[in-house]
C-alpha positions in Angstrom: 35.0 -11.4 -27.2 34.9 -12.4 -31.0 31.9 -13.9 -32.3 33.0 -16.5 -33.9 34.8 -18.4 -30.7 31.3 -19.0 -30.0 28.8 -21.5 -32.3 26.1 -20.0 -33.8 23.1 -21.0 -31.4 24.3 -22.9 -28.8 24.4 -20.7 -26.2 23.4 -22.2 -22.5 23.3 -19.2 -20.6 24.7 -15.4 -20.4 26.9 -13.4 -18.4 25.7 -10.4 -17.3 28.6 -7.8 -17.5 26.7 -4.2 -16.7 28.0 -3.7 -13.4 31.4 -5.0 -14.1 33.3 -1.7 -14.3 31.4 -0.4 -11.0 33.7 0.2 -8.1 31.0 -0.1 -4.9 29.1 -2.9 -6.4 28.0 -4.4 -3.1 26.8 -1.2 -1.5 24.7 -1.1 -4.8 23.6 -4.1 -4.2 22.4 -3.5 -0.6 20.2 -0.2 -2.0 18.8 -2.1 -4.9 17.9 -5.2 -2.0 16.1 -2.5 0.8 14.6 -0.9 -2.0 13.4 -4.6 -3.2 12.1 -5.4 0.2 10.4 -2.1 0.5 8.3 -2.7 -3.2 7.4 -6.4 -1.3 6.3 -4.9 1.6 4.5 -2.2 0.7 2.6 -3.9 -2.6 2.3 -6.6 -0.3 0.4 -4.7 2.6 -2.2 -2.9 -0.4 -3.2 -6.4 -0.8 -3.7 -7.6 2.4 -5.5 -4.6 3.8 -8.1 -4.6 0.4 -8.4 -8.3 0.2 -9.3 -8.9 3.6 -11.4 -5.7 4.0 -14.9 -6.9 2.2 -15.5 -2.6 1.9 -12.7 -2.4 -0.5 -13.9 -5.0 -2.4 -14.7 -2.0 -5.0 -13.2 -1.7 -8.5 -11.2 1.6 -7.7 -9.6 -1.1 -5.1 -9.6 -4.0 -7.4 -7.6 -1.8 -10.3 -4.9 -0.8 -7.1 -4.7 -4.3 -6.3 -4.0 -5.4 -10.4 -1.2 -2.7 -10.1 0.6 -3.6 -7.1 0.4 -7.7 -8.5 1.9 -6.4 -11.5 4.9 -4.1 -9.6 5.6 -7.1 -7.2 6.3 -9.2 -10.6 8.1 -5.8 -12.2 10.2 -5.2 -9.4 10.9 -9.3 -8.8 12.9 -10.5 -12.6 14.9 -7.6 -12.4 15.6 -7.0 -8.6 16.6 -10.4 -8.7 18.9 -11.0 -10.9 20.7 -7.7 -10.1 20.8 -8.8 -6.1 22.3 -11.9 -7.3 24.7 -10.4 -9.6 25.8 -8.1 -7.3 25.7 -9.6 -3.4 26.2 -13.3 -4.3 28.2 -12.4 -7.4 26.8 -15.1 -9.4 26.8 -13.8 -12.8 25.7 -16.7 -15.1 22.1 -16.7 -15.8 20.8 -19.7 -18.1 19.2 -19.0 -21.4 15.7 -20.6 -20.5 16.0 -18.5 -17.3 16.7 -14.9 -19.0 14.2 -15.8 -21.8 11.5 -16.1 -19.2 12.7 -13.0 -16.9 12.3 -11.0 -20.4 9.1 -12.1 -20.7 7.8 -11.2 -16.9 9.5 -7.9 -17.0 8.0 -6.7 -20.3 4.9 -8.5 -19.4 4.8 -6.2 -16.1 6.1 -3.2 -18.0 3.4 -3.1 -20.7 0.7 -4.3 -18.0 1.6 -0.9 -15.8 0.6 1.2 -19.3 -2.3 -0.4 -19.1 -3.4 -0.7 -15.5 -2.4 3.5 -15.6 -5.0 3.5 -18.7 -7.6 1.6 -17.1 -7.4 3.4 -13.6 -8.1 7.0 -15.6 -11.1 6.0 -17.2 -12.3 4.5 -13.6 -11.5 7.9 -12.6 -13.1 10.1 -15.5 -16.9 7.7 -15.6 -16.7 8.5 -11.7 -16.6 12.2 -11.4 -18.0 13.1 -14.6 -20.8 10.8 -14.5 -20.9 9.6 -10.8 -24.8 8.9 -10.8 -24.6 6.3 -13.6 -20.8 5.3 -11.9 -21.8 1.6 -9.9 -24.1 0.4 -12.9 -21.4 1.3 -15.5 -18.2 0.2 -13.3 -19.2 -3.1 -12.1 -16.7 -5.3 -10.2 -17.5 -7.7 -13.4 -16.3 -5.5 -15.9 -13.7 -4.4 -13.8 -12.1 -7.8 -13.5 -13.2 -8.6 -17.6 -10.6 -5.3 -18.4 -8.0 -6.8 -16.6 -8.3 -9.9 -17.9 -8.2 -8.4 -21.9 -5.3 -6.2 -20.9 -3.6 -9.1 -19.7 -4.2 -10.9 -22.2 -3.4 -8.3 -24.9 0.2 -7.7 -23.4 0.3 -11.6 -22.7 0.2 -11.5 -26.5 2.9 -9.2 -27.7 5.4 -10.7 -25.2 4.4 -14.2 -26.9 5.4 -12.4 -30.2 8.7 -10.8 -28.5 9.7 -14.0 -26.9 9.6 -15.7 -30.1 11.6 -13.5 -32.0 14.5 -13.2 -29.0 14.2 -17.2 -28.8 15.1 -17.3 -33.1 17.4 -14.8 -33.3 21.2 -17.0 -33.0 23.2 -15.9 -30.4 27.4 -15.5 -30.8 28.0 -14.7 -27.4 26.9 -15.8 -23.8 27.4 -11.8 -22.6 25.2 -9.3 -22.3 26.5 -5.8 -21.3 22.6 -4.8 -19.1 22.0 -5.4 -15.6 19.4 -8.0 -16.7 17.8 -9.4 -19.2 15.5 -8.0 -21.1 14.8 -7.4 -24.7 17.6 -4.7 -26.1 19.8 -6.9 -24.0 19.3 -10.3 -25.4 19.2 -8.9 -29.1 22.1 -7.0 -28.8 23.8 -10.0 -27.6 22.5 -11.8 -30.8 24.5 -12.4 -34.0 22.2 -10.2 -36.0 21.7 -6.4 -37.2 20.0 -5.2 -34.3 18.0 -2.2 -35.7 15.4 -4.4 -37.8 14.6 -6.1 -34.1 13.6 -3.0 -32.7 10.3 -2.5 -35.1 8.1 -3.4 -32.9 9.1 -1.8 -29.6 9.5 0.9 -31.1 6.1 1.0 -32.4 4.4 -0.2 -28.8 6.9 3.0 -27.2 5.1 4.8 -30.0 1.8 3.3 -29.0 2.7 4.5 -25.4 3.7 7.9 -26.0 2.3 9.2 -28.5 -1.3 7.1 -27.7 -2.2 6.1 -23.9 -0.2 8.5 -22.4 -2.2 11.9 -24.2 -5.1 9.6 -23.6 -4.5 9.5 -20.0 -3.2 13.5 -20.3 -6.9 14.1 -21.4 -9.0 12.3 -19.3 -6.9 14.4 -16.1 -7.5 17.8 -18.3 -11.6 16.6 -18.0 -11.2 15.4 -14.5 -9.2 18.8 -13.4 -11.9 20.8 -15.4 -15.0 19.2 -13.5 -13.0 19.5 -10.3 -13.4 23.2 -10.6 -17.1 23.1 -11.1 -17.5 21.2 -8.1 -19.6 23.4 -5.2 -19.0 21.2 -2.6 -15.0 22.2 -0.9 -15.2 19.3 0.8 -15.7 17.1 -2.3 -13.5 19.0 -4.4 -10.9 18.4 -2.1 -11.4 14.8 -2.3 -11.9 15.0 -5.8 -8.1 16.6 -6.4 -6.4 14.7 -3.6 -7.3 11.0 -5.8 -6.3 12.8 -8.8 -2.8 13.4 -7.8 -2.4 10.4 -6.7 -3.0 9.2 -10.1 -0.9 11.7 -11.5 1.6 10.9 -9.0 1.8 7.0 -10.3 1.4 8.2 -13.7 4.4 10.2 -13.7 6.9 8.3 -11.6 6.3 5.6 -14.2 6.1 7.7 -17.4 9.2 9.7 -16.3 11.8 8.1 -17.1 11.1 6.9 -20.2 10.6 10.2 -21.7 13.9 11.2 -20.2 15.5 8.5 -22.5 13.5 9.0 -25.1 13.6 12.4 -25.2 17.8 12.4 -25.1 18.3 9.8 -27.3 16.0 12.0 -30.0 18.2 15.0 -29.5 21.4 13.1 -30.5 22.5 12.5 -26.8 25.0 9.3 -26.9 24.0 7.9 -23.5 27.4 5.9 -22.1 26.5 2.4 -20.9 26.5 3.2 -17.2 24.4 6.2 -17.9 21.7 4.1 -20.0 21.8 1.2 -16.9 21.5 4.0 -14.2 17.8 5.0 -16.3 17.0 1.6 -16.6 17.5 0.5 -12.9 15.5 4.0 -11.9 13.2 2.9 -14.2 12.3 -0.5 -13.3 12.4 0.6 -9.1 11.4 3.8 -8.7 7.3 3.5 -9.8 6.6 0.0 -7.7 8.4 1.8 -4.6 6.2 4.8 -5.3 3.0 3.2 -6.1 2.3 1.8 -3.2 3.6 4.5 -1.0 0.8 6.7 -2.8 -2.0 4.4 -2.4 -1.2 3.7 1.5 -0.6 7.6 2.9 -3.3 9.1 0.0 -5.9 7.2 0.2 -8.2 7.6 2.7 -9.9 4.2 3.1 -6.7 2.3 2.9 -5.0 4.9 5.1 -7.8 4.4 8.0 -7.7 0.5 7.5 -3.7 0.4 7.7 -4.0 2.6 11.1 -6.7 0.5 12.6 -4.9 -1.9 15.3 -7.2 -4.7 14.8 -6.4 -4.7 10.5 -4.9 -8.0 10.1 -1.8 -6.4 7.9 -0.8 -4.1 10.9 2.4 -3.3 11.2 3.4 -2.1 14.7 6.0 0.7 14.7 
């Protein structure tokens, strides 16, 4: 469509147009709805069992249950939109209502870096220092961290919103499977590349900063493992670790991947750049709590016990 059969900011809504050229949109639709319902369920049993279980009430718990409130908010502005796009085929989403799924899925994106950050240094203070661990890693502190995380990426969305909300618009379309911020500025009457500045400074941030970060404190952790005398703690020791890593990676992943091809001069088609996007935005809250539930071992006792009150009977 021509920009200028559309006034310069007075757009009411946009159409989202990524899955228009698909052939099997429904089926997609059905995979991306299970695997919706899955991230609900799962995410939604880690906080039963550790909220209603007063011996989880622990900060290694309390960090889980920050992640799995930030996947079910993740998983939920995208997963819905798509579902809707795709299964009731309702394609229009209003301005006001993409602006604000933006901001939740960013908010959730940025919040997962650093709940991943947070959840290594938990790690590191508790094997390399596990004497001085409770008085250091209070439940007080715990919660404090959150909070300033939140409030930091709370912060940078406010500045991201702004700038999407500014920016005119010439066309209600956007060629994404949701909104989100690439979307919305490409859909914007406007040079993008001066737009993406900042992302592309917080991706630095994350790739070049808090992911080595994280890198290092597993290279510590995997060092004092192997000091360890006792098998049985060892064992322990490398079985939360790779849960970590586990987390770490299905969210880190994919990213790379697109970074890493778009640095090499790979011209990702349209479909190709929404397929890493939708892996992207489903694949780490489905893993996340799979992880937590079958590795570890308190919440793996408490989910088999059948007086738990978020029992599920097979």
């Amino acid at each position: 469509m021509a920009a200028e059969n559309y006034t310069v900011k007075n757009v009411d809504g946009f159409i989202i147009t990524g899955f228009d050229h698909l052939q099997n949109q429904k089926l997609l639709g059905f995979l991306i709805l299970i695997t919706y319902m899955l991230i609900l369920l799962g995410n939604g049993i880690n906080l039963c069992i550790i909220s209603t279980n007063r011996h989880l009430h622990k900060p290694m718990y309390i960090l889980i249950c920050n992640l799995a409130v930030v996947d079910i908010m993740f998983s939920s502005t995208c997963c819905t939109t798509m579902i809707s796009v795709l299964l009731a085929e309702i394609k229009m989403v209003s301005y006001y209502s993409c602006i604000s799924r933006m901001f939740f899925y960013h908010l959730g994106d940025f919040t997962v870096c650093m709940a991943l950050t947070l959840m290594a240094i938990d790690r590191l203070i508790a094997i390399r220092l596990p004497l001085r661990y409770h008085s250091i890693v209070t439940n007080s502190r715990t919660f404090l961290f959150i909070f300033l995380t939140w409030l930091i990426t709370i912060t940078l969305m406010g500045v991201l919103t702004s700038v999407v909300d500014n920016v005119p618009y010439c066309q209600p379309v956007i060629r994404y499977v949701f909104c989100d911020y690439p979307s919305m500025i490409r859909a914007a009457c406007v040079n993008p590349e001066p737009y993406f500045f900042l992302p592309a400074m917080i991706n630095l941030w994350w790739f070049c900063g808090q992911f080595p970060f994280i890198m290092c404190t597993y290279a510590v952790l995997a060092y004092s493992v192997t000091k360890l005398s006792n098998n049985a703690s060892k064992r322990q020791m490398i079985n939360t670790c790779l849960s970590h890593l586990i987390v770490l990676f299905s969210y880190y992943a994919p990213k790379m991947v697109h970074a890493l091809l778009t640095r090499i001069g790979v011209v990702l088609t349209l479909t190709e750049r929404n397929a890493i996007l939708i892996v992207a935005s489903l694949i780490p809250p489905l893993i996340n709590p799979t992880v937590y539930c079958t590795r570890t071992k308190e919440i793996k006792k408490r989910l088999g016990r059948k007086d738990d009150h978020c029992i599920i009977k097979q």
